[in-house]
N, C-alpha and C positions, 0 to 999 in steps of 0.2 A: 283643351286636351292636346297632346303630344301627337305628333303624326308617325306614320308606319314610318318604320329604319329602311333608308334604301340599300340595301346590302351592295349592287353591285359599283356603287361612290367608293367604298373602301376599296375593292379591288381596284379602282382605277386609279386612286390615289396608289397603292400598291406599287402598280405597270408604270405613272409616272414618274415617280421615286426612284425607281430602279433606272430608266430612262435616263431620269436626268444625272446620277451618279456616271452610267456609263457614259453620258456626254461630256462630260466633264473630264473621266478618266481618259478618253479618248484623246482630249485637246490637251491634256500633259504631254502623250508620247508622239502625237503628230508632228510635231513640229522638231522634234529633236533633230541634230544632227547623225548626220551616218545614216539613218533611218534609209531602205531598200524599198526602192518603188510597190513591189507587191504589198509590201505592208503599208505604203501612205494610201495605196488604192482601195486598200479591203478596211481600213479604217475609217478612208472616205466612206465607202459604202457602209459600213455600220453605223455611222454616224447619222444615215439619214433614217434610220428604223427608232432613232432616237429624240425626234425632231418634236414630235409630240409632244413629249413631258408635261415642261413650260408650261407651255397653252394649255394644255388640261387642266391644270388647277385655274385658270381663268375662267374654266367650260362652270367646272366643280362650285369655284366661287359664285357665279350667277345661278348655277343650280339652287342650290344651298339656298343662297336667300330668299328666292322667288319662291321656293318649294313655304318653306317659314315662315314668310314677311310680305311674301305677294298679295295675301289679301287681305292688309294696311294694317296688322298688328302693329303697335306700336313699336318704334327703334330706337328711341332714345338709348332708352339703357340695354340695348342692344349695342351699339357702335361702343359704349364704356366698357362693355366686355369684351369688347374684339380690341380694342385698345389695349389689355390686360392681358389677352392670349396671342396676339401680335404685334405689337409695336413695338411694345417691354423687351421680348424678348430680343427682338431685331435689334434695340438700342443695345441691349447685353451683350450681344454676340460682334456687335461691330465693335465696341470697346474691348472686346477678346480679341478682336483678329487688329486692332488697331497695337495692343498691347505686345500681340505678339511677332509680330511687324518690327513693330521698335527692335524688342529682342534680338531680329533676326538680322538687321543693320544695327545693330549697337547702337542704337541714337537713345539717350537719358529719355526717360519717362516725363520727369519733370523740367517742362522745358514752357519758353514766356509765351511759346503759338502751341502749346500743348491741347489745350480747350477749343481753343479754334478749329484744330487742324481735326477733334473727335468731330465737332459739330458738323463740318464738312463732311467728314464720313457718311454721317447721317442724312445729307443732300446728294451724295453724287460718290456713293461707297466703292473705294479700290483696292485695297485692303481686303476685304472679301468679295471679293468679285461677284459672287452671286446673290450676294443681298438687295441688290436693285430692284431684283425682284418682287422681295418687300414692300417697299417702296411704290412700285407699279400696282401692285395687287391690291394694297390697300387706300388707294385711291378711286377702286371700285366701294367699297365698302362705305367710306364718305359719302359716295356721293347715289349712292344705292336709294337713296328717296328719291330723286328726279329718275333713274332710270324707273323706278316702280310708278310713277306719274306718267310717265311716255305710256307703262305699258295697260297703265288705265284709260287713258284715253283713246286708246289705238282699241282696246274690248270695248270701250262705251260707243265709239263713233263708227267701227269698222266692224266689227265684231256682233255688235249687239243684234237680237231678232235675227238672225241666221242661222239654218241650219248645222248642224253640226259638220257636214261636208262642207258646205258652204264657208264655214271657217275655215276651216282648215287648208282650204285651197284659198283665202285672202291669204292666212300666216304664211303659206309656201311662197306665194307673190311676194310678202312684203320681206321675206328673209332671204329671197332672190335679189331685191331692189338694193336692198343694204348690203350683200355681199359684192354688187358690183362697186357700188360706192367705195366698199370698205378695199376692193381691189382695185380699184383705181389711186384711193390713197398708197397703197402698199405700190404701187408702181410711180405712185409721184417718190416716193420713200425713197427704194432704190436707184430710179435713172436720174430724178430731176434734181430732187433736192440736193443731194450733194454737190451740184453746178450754182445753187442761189447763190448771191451772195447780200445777205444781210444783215444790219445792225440790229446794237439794243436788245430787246426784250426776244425778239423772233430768231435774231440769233443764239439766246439759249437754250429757246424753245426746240430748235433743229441738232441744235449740241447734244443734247438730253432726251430726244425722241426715245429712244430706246428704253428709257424707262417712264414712258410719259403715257395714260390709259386709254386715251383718246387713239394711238395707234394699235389698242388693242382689242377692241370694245365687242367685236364680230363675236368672239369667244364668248364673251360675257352675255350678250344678249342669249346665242346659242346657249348659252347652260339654264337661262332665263325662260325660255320656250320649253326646257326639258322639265324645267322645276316646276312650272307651271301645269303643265299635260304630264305631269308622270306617267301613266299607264298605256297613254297612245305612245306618248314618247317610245316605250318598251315595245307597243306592237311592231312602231316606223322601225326600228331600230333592227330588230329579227328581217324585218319583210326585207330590209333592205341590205341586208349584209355581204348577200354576193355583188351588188354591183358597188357597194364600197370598199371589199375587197378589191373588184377590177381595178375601180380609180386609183386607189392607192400600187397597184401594181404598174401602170401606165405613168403616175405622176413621180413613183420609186427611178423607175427608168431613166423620164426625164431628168430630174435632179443628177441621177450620177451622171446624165450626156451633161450636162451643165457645167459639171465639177471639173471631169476631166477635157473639156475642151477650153475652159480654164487656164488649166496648168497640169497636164496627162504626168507629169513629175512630183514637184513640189505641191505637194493638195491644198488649198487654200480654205477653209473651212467656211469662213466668211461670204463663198461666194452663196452659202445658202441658211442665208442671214433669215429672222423670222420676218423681217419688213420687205418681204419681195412675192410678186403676185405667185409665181409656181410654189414656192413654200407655205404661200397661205392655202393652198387650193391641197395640195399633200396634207398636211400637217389635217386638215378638217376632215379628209376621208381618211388618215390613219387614225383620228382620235373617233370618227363615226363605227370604225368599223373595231377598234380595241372597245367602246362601247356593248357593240352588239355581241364578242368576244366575251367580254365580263359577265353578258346577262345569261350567254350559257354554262360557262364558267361558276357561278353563284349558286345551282342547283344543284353543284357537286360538292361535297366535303371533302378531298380530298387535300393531302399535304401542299402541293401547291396553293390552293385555296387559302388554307391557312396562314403560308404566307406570307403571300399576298394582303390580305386580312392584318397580320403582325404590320407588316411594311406601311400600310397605310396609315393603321392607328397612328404611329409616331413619326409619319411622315415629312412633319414639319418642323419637328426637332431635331430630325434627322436631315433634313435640307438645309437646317442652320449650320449645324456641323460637320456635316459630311467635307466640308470642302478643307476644312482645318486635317481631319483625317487625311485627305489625300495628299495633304502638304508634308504629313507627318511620313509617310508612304514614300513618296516622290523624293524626301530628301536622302532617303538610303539610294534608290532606286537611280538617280541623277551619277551616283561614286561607280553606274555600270555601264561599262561598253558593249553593246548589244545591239547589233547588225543584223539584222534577221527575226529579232524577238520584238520589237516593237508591238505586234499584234497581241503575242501571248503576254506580254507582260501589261497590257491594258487589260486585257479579260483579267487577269491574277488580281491585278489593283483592283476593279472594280469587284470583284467575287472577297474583297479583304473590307474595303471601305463602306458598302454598303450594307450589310449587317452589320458591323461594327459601330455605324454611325446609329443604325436600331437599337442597338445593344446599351449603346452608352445613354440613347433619349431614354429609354425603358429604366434604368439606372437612375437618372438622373430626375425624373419625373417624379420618382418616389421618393427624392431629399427635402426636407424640408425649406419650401421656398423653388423647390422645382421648377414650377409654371412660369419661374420667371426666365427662362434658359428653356425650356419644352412647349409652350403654351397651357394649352388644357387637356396635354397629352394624356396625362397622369387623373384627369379624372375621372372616376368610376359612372358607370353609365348601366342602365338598366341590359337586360341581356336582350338579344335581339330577335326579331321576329322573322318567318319566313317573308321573304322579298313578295311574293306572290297575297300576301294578307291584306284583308282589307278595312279591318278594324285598326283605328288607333293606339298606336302602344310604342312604348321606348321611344328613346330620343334619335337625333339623327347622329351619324357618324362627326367626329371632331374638325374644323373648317382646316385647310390646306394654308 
């Protein structure tokens, strides 16, 4: 039987989507010249309300499967479908922005490292910049049987014959334990690693970290624990939201001390990279507390909701293209001299490119042969039920 639709995944899909467009529209006008320090500063500072995105569809993706697949349905032809709503299209769209790349340097199509130089795309994408992403995320999905074996054995051997509290205070130990780990990796990330210096294999391995799952996995487990305990999930989430609003107000602060101690001038954007321990520790209380945000959010209809709701559905069609959009934006927007406008004209772009990259997946989802350019944006899904139900019905939201 189908499990209850978690209504408030789509809104967060929604807040990340929109997120990550504004991050992106951000890192176009930052760096321009002529650009007027109030405007690199309030940029900076917007930038870091944006920081979540990303990583939420990592929370989403271990949601998602653990909620489905956590207790051992079969995945075979699970991973052939996610093959079919994600890879496909990520190969489409990097042969679009490889294409259109070309065009933009005049360099021939058909050319003897033409093939080659696609297939790289597909290992190490620059051309569209933000398909690495792809690439990171579906390396969860691979490999999503052994995380779901970790998380049987951790119920069978840690879990098992214990109280329900009693669980529950092992799960808070053991996702204490692993986010020290997982911070201390993020602190080898940022200070150490870039001082190794190694060959061979481990030097591609530190080249390519940044799209590699292993420094991402905190996420993943977290949306794993959610998908898991849905319902407590929802209560944690509510009890907790004022002091994950505090954190994230305390760790908001710190990030901008960071930024501008920096470079109080020229903002470097970099310095609040996702592989750095303040950023992992922000980034988790802003995605805990935009959670508990969506769950009160979800019992409203209102047009916001809505949305939010539209944003998400075609979330991932629109994370393919949206970047192609901004290019299309940016290239008018580059023929202007604008000293002082840097801020407004990021909000502009990002209030043009983010619907419009909805607009076109919605569009585009309905052509015949769609899904191969949207995912499974475009398909119809039973209508959904209140978030609060507790009978089985309709499917879940479409994966990120």
């Amino acid at each position: 039987m189908s499990k209850e639709r978690i209504n408030e995944w789509a809104l967060l899909r929604g807040f990340a989507f929109l997120a990550v467009v504004m991050q992106h529209s951000i890192g176009e006008y930052i760096y321009r010249s002529g650009i007027i320090q109030a405007d690199s500063i309030m940029l900076g500072m917007l930038y870091h309300f944006t920081r979540f995105g990303t990583l939420t569809f990592v929370f989403l993706a271990g949601a998602i499967l653990f909620y489905q697949y956590g207790d051992g349905r079969p995945y075979r032809s699970v991973i052939l479908r996610r093959i079919g709503d994600i890879y496909i299209p990520f190969v489409v769209w990097t042969i679009i922005y490889w294409i259109v790349m070309q065009w933009i340097f005049k360099v021939p199509l058909l050319r003897a490292d033409s093939v080659q130089d696609i297939v790289g795309q597909l290992f190490a994408p620059t051309n569209g910049y933000h398909l690495w992403f792809v690439i990171m995320i579906f390396q969860f999905y691979l490999l999503f049987p052994l995380f779901r074996w970790l998380g049987k054995q951790f119920g069978t051997h840690v879990l098992a014959h214990r109280s329900s509290q009693q669980q529950q205070r092992r799960i808070i130990i053991m996702l204490v334990v692993i986010g020290i780990v997982y911070g201390w990796i993020m602190w080898l990330c940022y200070y150490a690693m870039p001082t190794w210096t190694v060959e061979g294999i481990w030097k591609i391995v530190l080249e390519h970290r940044t799209s590699e799952f292993i420094f991402y996995f905190f996420y993943f487990v977290l949306g794993g624990i959610c998908g898991s305990a849905i319902q407590r999930w929802r209560a944690l989430m509510l009890k907790i939201l004022p002091w994950t609003a505090l954190a994230f107000g305390i760790m908001y602060i710190w990030l901008g001390y960071d930024l501008l101690r920096f470079d109080p001038v020229a903002i470097n954007l970099n310095v609040s990279t996702y592989l750095k321990p303040t950023t992992f520790i922000a980034v988790v209380s802003h995605m805990l507390l935009m959670y508990g945000l969506a769950l009160i959010l979800v019992e409203r209809k209102g047009v916001i909701v809505r949305f939010l709701q539209w944003c998400g559905r075609y979330s991932f069609g629109g994370y393919l293209s949206h970047a192609l959009i901004l290019m299309g934006v940016s290239y008018f927007t580059r023929q202007i001299t604008m000293p002082g406008l840097n801020l407004i004209m990021t909000i502009l772009t990002f209030m043009v490119v983010a619907p419009t990259a909805i607009v076109l997946t919605s569009f585009l989802s309905r052509l015949p042969g769609g899904q191969w350019l949207t995912g499974s944006a475009g398909k119809k899904s039973k209508p959904a039920i209140p978030s609060h139900a507790t009978r089985p019905s309709s499917t879940l939201p479409q994966d990120s």
